[in-house]
C-alpha positions as a Python dict, from the first residue, in 0.01 Angstrom:
ca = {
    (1, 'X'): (0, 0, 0),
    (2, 'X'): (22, 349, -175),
    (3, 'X'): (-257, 438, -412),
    (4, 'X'): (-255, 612, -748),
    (5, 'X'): (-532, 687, -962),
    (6, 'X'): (-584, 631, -1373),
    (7, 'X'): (-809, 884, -1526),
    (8, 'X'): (-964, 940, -1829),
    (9, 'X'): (-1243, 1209, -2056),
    (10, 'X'): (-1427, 1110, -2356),
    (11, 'X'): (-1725, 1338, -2516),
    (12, 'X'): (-1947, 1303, -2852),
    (13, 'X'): (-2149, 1535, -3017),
    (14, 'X'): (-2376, 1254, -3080),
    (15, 'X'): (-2714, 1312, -3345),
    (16, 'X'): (-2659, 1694, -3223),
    (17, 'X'): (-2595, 1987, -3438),
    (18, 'X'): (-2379, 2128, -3142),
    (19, 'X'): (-2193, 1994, -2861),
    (20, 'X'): (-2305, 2150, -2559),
    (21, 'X'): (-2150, 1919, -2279),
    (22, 'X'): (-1780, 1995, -2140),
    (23, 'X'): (-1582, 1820, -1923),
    (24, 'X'): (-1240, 1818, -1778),
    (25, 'X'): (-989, 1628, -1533),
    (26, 'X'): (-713, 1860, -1351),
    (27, 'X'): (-463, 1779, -1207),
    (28, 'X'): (-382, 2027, -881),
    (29, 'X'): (-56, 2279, -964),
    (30, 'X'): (77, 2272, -606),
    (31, 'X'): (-129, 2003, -397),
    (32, 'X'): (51, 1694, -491),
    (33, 'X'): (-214, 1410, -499),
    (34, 'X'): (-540, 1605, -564),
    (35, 'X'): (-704, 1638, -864),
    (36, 'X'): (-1031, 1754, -1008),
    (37, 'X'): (-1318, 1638, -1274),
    (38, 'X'): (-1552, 1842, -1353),
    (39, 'X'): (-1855, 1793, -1573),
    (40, 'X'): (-2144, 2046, -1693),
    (41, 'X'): (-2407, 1964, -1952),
    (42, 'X'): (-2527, 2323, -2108),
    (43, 'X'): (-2902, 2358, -2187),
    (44, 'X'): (-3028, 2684, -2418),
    (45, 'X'): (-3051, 2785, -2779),
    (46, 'X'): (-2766, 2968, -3021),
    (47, 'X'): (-2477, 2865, -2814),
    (48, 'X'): (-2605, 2964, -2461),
    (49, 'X'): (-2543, 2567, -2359),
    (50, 'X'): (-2210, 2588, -2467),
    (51, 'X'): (-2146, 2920, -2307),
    (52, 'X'): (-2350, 2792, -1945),
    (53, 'X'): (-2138, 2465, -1957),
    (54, 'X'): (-1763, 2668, -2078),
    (55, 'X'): (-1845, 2870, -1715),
    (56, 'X'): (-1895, 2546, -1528),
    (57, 'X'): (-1539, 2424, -1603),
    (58, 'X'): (-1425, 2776, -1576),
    (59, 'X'): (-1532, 2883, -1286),
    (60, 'X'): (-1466, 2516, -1129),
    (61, 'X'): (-1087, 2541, -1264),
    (62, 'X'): (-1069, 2920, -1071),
    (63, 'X'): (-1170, 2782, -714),
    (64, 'X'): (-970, 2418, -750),
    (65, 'X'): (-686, 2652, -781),
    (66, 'X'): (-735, 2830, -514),
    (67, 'X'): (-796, 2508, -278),
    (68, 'X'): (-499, 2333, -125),
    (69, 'X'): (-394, 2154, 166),
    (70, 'X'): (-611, 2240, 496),
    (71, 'X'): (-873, 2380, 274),
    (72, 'X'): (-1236, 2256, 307),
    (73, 'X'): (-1331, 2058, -7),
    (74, 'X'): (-1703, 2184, 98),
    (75, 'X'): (-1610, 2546, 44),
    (76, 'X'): (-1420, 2488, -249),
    (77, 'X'): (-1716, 2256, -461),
    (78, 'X'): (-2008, 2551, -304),
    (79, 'X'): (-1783, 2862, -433),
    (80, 'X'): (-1728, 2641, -792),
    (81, 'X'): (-2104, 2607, -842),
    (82, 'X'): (-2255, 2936, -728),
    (83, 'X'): (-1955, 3132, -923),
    (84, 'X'): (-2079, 2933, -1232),
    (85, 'X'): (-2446, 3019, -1141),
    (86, 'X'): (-2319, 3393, -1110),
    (87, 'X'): (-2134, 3387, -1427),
    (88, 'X'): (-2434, 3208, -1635),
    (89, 'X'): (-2678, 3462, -1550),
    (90, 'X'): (-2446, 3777, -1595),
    (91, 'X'): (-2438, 3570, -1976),
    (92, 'X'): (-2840, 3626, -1952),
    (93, 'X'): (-2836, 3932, -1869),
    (94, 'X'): (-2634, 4065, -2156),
    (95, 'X'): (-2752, 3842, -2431),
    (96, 'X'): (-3088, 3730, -2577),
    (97, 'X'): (-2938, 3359, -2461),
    (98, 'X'): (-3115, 3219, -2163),
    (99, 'X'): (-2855, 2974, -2103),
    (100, 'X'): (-2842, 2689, -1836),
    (101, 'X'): (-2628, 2405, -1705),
    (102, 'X'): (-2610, 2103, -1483),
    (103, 'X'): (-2266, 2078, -1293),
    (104, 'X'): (-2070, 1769, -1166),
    (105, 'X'): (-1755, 1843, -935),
    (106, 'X'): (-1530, 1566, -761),
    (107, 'X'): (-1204, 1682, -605),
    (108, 'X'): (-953, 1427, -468),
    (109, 'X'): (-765, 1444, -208),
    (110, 'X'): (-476, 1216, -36),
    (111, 'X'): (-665, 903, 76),
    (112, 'X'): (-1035, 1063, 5),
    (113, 'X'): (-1294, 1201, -259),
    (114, 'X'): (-1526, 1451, -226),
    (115, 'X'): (-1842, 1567, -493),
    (116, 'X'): (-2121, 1799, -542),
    (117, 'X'): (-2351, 1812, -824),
    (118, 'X'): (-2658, 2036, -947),
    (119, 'X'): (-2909, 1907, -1203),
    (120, 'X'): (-2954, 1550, -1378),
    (121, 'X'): (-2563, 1478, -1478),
    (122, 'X'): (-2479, 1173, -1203),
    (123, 'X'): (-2161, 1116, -1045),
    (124, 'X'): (-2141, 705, -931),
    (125, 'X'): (-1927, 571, -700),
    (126, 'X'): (-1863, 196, -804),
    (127, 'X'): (-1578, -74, -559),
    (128, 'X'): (-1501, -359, -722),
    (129, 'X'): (-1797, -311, -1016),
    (130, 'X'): (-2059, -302, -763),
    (131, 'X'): (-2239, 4, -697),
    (132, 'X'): (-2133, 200, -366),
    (133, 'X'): (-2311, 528, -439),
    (134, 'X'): (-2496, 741, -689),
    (135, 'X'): (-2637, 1120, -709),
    (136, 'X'): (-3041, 1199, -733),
    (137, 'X'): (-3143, 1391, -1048),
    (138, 'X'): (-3286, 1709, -944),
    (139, 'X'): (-3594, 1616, -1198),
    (140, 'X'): (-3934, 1636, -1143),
    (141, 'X'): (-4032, 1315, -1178),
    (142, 'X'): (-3653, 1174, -969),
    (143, 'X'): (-3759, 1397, -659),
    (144, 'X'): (-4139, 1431, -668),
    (145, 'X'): (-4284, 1050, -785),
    (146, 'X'): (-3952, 822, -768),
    (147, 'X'): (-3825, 902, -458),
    (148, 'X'): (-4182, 943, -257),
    (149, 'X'): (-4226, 571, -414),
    (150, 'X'): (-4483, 665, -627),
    (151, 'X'): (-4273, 538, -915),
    (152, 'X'): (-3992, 335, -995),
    (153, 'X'): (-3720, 423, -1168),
    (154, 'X'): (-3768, 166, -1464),
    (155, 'X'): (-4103, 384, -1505),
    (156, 'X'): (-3931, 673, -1473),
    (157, 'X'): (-3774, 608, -1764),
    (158, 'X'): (-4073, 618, -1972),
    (159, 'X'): (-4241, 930, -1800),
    (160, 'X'): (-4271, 1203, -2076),
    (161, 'X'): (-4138, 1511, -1843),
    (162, 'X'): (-3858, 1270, -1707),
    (163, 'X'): (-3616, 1564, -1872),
    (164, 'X'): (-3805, 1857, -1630),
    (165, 'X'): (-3509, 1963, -1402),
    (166, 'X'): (-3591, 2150, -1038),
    (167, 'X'): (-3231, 2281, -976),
    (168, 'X'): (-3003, 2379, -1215),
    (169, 'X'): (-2720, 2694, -1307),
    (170, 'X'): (-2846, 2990, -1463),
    (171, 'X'): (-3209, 2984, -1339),
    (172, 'X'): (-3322, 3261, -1134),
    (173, 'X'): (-3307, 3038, -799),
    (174, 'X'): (-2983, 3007, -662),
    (175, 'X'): (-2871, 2608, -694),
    (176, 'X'): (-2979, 2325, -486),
    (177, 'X'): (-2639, 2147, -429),
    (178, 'X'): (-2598, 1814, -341),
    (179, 'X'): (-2257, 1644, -136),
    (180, 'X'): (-2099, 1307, -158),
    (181, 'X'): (-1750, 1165, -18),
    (182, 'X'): (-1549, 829, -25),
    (183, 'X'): (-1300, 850, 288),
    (184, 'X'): (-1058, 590, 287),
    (185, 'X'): (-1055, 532, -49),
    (186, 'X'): (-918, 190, -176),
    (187, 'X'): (-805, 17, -462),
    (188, 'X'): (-1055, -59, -703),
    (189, 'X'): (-1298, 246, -615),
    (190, 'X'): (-1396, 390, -965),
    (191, 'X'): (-1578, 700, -991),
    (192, 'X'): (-1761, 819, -1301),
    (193, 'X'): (-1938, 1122, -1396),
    (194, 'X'): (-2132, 1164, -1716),
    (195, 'X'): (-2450, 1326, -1849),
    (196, 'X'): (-2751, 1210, -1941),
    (197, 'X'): (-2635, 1113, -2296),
    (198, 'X'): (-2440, 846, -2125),
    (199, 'X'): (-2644, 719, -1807),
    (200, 'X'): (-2973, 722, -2011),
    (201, 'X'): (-2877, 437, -2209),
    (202, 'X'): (-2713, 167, -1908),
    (203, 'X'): (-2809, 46, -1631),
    (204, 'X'): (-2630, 83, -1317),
    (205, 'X'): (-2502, -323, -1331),
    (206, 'X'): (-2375, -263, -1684),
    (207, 'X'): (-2198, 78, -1627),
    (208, 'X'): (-1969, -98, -1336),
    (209, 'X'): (-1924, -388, -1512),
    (210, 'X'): (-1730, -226, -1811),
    (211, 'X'): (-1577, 6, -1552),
    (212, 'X'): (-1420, -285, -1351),
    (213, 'X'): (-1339, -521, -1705),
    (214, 'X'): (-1156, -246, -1913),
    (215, 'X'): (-910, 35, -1856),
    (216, 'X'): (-1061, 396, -1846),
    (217, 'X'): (-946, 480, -2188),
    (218, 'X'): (-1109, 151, -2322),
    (219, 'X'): (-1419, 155, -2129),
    (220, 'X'): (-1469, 553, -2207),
    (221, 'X'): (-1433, 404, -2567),
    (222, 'X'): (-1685, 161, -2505),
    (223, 'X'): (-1948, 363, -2316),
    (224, 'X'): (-1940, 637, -2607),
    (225, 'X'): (-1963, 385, -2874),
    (226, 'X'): (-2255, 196, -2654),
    (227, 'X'): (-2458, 485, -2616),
    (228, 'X'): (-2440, 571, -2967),
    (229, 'X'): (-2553, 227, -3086),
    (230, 'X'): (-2838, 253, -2836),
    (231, 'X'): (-2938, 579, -2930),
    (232, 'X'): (-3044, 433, -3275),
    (233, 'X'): (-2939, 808, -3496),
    (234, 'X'): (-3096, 1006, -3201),
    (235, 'X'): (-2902, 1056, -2936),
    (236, 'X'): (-2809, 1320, -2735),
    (237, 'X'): (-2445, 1469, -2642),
    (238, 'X'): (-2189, 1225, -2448),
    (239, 'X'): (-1979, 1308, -2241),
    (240, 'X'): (-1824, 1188, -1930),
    (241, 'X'): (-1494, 1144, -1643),
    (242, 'X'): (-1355, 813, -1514),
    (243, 'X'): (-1119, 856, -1201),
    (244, 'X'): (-1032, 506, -1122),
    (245, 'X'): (-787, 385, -765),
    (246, 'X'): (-561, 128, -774),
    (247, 'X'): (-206, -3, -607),
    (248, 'X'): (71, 188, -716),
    (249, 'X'): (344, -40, -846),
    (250, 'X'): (631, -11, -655),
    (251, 'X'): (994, -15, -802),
    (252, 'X'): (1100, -393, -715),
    (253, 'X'): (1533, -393, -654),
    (254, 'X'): (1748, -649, -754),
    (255, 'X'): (1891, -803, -500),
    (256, 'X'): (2210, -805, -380),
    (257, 'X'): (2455, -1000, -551),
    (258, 'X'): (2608, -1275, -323),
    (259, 'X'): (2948, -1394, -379),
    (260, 'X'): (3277, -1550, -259),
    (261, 'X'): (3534, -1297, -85),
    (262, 'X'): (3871, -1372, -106),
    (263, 'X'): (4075, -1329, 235),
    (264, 'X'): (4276, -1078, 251),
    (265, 'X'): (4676, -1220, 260),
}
């Protein structure tokens, strides 16, 4: 059964006085069932998040388009990341801005998905509602105390440096880079990518379950609104990419009409 794929992007400035996330879903110019979402959450003072994040879907946008059929998704989601790294710190350099960003990148192909991420914005990977697959923070207290098993990530939650990153674009390190795929994909595979104004307030369990219950438009609706309830007047910017599989519905033909032939005299 052929595949198809519904898509949707929401963002919200939230209790913010700027909006510093970006994100975008593109379709491929050429490369007929590929597209790309891209997400960057922008960290740094007078606009520097804005400009950090603004590079992330540029630069991302630049090497999607230069990707097509044969190409290695690797190479394409590496040379997205480290041109937006480049491109952030030239923005340092020339300004009093020391801007910064996270980065999320999926690309689809025909019958696969492949991502990469830097920072704390997540990319999940939910089938049916249930969770297949979800990217590590690069945080402090994700890499050094959760994942060692000195703590879990309900008290995670609660640890006061729980926003201290370890990777991210713009810093003087180059990125640490992290890969995911889905190969075959299959109908009801739903992939989301957000930033930490949207995964800080759900769980895992409650992020698939609106996923697999409403359309991407309505659950995009539903996770902005959601998060801004839970954020009680202080939440942070929302933003986020649903890229959901199904069937495609195939043209059904009427058919035939059967009916009486007269013989020929």
């Amino acid at each position: 059964m052929p595949l198809t794929v519904d898509v949707c992007s929401a963002q919200h400035i939230g209790d913010r006085e700027e909006q510093q996330d970006r994100v975008a879903i593109l379709p491929h110019r050429e490369y007929k069932g590929s597209l790309l979402a891209v997400l960057a959450d922008g960290m740094g003072g007078l606009s520097g998040g804005a400009l950090a994040a603004e590079q992330v879907i540029h630069s991302a946008r630049n090497s999607y388009e230069r990707f097509g059929p044969g190409g290695d998704p690797r190479e394409m989601l590496v040379a997205a990341i480290n041109d937006a790294h480049q491109g952030i710190r030239l923005t340092a350099l020339t300004s009093e801005q020391e801007p910064h960003s996270t980065a999320c990148v999926l690309v689809m192909q025909p019958g696969r998905m492949d991502w990469a991420h830097c920072g704390d914005s997540r990319i999940y990977h939910f089938r049916n509602g249930e969770l297949i697959s979800r990217t590590v923070d690069h945080s402090m207290v994700m890499r050094k105390m959760v994942l060692p098993g000195y703590l879990t990530e309900e008290q995670a939650e609660k640890h006061p440096n729980k926003n201290l990153l370890t990777a991210c674009l713009g810093d003087e390190a180059m990125p640490e880079i992290d890969f995911g795929e889905a190969a075959p994909l299959t109908s009801g595979d739903c992939f989301l990518l957000c930033s930490d104004g949207i995964w800080a307030c759900f769980t895992s369990e409650e992020l698939g379950r609106v996923l697999h219950t409403l359309p991407p438009r309505q659950a995009a609706e539903a996770l902005i609104d959601g998060a801004r309830e839970r954020a009680a007047g202080r939440g942070d910017n929302c933003a986020l990419a649903i890229v959901r599989v199904r069937e495609a519905e195939t043209e059904r033909k009427a058919p035939p009409r059967v009916g009486r032939q007269r013989a020929a005299m």
